[in-house]
C-alpha positions as CSV (number, residue, x, y, z in Angstrom):
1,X,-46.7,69.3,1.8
2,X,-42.7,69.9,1.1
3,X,-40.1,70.7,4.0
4,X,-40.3,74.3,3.1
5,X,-43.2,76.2,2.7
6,X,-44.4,79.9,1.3
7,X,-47.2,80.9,3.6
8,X,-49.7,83.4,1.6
9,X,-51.7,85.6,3.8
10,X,-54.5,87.2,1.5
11,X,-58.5,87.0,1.4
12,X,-60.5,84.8,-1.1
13,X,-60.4,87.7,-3.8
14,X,-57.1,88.1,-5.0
15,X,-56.7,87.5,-8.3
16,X,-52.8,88.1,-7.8
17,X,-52.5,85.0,-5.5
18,X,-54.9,83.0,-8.1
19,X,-52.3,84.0,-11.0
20,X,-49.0,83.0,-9.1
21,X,-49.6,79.6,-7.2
22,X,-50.3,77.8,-10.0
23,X,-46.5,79.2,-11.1
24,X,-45.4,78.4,-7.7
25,X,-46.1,74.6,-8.1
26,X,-45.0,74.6,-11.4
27,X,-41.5,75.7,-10.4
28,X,-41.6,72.6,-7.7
29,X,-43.0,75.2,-4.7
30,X,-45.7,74.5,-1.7
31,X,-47.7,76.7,-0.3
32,X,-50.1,77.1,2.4
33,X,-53.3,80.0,1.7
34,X,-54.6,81.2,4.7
35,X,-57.2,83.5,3.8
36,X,-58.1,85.8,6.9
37,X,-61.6,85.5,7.0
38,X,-61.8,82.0,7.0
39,X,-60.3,82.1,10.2
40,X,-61.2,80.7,12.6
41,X,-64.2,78.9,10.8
42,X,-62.7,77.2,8.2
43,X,-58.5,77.5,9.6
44,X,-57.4,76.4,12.7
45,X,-54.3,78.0,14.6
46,X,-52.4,77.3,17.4
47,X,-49.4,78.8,19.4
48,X,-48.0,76.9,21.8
49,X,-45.2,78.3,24.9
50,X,-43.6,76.2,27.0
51,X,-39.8,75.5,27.0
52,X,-40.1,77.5,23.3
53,X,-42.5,78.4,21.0
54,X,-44.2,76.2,18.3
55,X,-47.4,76.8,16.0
56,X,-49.6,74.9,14.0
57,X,-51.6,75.8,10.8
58,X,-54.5,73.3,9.3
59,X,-57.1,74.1,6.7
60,X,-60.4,72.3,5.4
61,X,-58.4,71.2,2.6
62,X,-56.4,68.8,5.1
63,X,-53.6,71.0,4.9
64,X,-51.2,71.1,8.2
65,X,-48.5,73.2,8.5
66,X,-46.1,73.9,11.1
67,X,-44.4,77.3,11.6
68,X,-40.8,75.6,11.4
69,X,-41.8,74.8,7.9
70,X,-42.5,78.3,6.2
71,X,-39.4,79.7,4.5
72,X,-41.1,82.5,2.9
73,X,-44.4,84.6,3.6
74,X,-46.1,86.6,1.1
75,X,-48.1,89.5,3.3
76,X,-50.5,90.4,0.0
77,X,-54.0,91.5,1.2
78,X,-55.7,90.2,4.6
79,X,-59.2,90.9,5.4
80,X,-60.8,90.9,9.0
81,X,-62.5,87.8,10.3
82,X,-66.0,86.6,9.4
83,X,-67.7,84.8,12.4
84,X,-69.7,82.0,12.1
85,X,-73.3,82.4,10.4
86,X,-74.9,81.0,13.5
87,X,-73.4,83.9,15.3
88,X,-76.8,86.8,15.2
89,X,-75.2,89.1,17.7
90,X,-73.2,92.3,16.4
91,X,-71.7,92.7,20.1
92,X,-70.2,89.3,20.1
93,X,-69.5,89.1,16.1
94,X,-67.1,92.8,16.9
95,X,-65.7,91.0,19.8
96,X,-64.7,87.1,18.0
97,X,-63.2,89.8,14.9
98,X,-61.1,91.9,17.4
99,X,-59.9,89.0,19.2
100,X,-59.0,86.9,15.8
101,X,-57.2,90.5,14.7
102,X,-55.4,90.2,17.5
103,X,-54.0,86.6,17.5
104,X,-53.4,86.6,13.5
105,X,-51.3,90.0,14.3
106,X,-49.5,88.3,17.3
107,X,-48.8,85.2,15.5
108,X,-47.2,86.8,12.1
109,X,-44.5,88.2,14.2
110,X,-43.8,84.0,15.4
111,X,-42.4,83.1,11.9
112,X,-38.6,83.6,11.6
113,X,-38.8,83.7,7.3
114,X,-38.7,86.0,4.3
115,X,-41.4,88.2,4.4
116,X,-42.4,90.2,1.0
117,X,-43.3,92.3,3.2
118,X,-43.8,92.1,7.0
119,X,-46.9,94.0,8.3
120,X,-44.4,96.5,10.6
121,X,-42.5,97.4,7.8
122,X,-45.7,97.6,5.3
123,X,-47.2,100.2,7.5
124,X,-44.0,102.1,7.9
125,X,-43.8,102.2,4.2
126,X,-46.5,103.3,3.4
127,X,-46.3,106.7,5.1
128,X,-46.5,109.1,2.5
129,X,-44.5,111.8,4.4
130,X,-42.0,109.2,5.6
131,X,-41.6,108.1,1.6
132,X,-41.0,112.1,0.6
133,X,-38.4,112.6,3.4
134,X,-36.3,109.1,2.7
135,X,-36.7,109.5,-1.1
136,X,-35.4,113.3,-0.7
137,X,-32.5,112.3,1.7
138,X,-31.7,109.4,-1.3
139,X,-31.3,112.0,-4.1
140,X,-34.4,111.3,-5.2
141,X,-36.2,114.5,-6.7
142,X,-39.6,115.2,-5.2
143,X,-42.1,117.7,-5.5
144,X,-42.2,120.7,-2.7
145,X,-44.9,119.4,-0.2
146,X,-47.5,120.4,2.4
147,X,-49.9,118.4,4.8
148,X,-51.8,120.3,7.0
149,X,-55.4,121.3,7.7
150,X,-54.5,125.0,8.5
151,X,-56.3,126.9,5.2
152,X,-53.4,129.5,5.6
153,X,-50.6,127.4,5.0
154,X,-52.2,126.2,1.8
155,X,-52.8,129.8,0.5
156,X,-49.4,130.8,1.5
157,X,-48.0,127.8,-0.5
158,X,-49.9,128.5,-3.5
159,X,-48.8,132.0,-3.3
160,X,-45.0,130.4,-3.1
161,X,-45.3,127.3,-6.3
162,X,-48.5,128.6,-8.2
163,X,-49.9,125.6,-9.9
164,X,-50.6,123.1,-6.9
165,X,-52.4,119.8,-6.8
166,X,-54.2,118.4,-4.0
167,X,-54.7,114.5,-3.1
168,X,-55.3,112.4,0.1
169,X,-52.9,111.1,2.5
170,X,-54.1,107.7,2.8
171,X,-57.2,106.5,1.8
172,X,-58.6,107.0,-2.0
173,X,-62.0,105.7,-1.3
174,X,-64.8,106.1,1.1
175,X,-67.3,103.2,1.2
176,X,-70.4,103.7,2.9
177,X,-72.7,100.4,2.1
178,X,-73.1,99.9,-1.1
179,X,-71.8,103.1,-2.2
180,X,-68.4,104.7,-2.8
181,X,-66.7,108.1,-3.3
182,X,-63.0,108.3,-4.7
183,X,-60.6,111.1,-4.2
184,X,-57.7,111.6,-7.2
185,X,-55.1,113.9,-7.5
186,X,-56.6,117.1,-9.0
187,X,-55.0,120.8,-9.2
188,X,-56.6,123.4,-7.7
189,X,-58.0,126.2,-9.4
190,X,-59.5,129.8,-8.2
191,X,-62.4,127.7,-8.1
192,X,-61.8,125.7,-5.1
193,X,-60.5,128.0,-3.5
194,X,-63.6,129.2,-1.3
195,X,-64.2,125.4,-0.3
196,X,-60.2,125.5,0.9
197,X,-61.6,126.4,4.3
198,X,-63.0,122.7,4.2
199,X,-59.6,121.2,5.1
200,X,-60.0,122.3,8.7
201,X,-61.8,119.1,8.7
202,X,-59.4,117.1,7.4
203,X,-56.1,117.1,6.8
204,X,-54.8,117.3,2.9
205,X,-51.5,116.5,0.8
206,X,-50.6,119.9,-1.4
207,X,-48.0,119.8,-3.9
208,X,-46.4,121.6,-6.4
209,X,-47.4,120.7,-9.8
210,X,-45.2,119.0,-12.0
211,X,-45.5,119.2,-16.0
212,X,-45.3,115.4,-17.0
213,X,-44.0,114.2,-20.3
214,X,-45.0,110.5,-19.2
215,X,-45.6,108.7,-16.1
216,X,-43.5,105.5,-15.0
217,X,-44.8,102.0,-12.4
218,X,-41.2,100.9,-11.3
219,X,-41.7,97.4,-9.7
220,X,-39.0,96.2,-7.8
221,X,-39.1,92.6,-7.0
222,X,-36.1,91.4,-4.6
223,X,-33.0,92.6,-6.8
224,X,-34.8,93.5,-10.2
225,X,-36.3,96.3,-11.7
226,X,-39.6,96.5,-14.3
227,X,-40.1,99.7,-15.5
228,X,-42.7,100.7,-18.2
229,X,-43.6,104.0,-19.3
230,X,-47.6,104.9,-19.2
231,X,-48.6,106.7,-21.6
232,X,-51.4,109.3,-19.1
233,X,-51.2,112.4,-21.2
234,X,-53.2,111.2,-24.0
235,X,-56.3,111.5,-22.1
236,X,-57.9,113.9,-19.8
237,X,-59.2,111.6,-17.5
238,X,-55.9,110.2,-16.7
239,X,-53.9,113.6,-17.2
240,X,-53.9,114.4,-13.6
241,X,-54.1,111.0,-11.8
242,X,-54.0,107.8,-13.9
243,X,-56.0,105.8,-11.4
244,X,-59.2,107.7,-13.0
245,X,-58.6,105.6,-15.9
246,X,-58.1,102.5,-14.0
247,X,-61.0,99.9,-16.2
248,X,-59.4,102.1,-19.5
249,X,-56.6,100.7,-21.4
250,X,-53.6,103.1,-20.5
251,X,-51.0,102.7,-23.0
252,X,-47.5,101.2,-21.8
253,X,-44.3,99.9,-23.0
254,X,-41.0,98.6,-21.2
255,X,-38.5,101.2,-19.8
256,X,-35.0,100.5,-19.3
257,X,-34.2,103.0,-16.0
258,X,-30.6,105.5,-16.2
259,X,-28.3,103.7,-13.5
260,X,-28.8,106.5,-11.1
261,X,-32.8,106.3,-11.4
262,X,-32.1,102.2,-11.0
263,X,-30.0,102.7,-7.8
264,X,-31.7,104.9,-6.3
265,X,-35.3,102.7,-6.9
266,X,-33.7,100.0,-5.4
267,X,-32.1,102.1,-2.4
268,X,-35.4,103.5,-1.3
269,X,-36.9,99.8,-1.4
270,X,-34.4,98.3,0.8
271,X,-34.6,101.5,3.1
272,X,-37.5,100.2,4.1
273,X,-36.6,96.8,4.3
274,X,-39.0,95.6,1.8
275,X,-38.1,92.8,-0.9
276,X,-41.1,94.4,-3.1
277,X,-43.0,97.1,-3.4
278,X,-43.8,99.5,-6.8
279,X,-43.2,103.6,-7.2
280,X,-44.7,106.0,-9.1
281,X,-42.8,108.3,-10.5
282,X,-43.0,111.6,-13.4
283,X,-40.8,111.8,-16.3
284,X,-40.8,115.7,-17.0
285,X,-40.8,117.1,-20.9
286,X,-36.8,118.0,-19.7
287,X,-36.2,114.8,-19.1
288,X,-36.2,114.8,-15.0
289,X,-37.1,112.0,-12.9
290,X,-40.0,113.1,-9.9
291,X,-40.5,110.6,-7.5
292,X,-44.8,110.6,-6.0
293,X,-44.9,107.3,-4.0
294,X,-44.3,104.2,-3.0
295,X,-47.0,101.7,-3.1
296,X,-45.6,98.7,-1.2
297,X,-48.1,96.4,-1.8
298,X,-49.4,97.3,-5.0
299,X,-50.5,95.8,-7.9
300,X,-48.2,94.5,-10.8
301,X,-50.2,91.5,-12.9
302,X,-51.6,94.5,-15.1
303,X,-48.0,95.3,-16.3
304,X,-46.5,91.9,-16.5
305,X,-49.8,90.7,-18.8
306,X,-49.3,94.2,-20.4
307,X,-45.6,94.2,-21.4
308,X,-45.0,90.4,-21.5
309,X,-42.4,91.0,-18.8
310,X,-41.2,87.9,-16.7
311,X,-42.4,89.4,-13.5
312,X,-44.5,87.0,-12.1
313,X,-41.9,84.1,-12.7
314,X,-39.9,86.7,-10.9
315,X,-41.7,86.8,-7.8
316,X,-42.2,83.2,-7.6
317,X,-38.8,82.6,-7.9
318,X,-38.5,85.2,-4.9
319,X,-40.8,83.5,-2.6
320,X,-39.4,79.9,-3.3
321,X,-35.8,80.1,-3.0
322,X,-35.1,84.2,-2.1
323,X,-32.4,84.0,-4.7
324,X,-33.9,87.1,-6.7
């Protein structure tokens, strides 16, 4: 392996990582793929403390890396642990899971390197309330919000804004076995609102409803910006929330951002100390930009294969030499 190193911390199905290494060699790049739950049957680790502290990576593949060695880590989408087949016991199998949680955790926090993006600042990013209150404080337009679980705050705040949607604050899915339940963004109608009681169980994310003229995935990898316009309107299904048409072809085309939209993107990004993350964001039929959310680790091979855009050369670019 070369000097310097992009560590990638993923699972075995990530069709992201699959698409970029091969990129990542081709532009003269190492890297090192330590998928989470093939530790610790397949990867070994260690973390050594005496007059400092030194680490050790080494993989199945004969791959050994020191910690010295990684200039860049690319935090995209780590699973827990699977213990050894041999292993029958539940007990023990939750205990060797925990206890590989917990050194993996402890040791990302070892590497001194670029990080796209450290866990700490990926789950501080990815409060929705903390993204709404930066993104306001920016300049950044936002829809008038409520989380709570109290059924008279909602009323209240449909009596105030009319037309309000309702979504989840973190999770989209449930997945019990082999079956699963998604929540999307839906508005509320006189319909619902018997079942509003319900959210005494659980808290909710209300907002005002905003008319959409399009809907826009801003990617910001290191410096730059890819924007493209999606094209949700055309469709019922993805009218409301456009991850109902996720498996659908949703039209899109490449967006060049207004200079205030571009700073601010960018602004909010670094405000969390991220080097990537993508936003969703409404265009309005008057032309106003309404920022939703940030996704900081979300998905972006859709848009480059989409629009042709040079996003993944982009990235790699980012991870090698952190000159994006």
């Amino acid at each position: 392996m070369n000097k310097n190193v992009v560590l990638i911390v993923t699972n075995r199905d990530d069709p992201h990582v699959d698409y970029l290494t091969p990129i990542i060699k081709a532009k003269g790049g190492d890297f090192f793929r330590f998928n989470t739950e093939d530790f610790p049957v397949s990867i070994d680790a260690s973390i050594t403390i005496e007059q400092g502290i030194k680490g050790v990576l080494s993989n199945s593949q004969g791959q050994r890396l020191t910690l010295d060695r990684i200039t860049s880590v690319w935090y995209r989408r780590p699973v827990d642990a699977r213990p050894d087949e041999k292993i029958k016991d539940e007990t023990f199998k939750d205990f060797i899971i925990r206890e590989s949680r917990e050194f993996t955790e402890s040791l990302w926090f070892q590497i001194d390197a670029q990080w796209v993006n450290h866990p700490y600042d990926l789950r501080r990013a990815s409060r929705k309330i903390q993204q709404l209150r930066i993104a306001k404080q920016i300049g950044w337009e936002i829809p008038p919000t409520l989380v709570t679980n109290d059924v008279r705050e909602v009323l209240l705040f449909i009596e105030r804004h009319g037309e309000v949607v309702v979504k989840t604050l973190y999770s989209q899915f449930i997945v019990s076995g082999e079956k699963s339940r998604s929540f999307f963004t839906h508005v509320l109608t006189p319909a619902n609102y018997p079942n509003l009681s319900d959210i005494k169980l659980c808290p909710c994310v209300f907002q005002k409803a905003v008319r959409k003229a399009t809907e826009l995935r801003i990617t910001v990898i290191g410096e730059k910006i890819f924007a493209v316009a999606l094209d949700t309107q055309i469709s019922e299904k993805t009218k409301e929330d456009w991850r109902r048409g996720v498996g659908d072809r949703i039209p899109c085309k490449k967006i060049e951002l207004p200079t205030d939209i571009a700073k601010r993107s960018l602004a909010l990004v670094r405000s969390f100390n991220l080097r990537f993350s993508s936003m969703d964001v409404i265009l309005t039929p008057e032309g106003r930009y309404v920022f939703l959310d940030l996704n900081p680790n979300g998905q972006w091979i859709w848009v480059a294969l989409e629009t042709g855009m040079p996003m993944a050369e982009c990235f790699a670019e980012l991870l090698i030499d952190h000159s994006i």
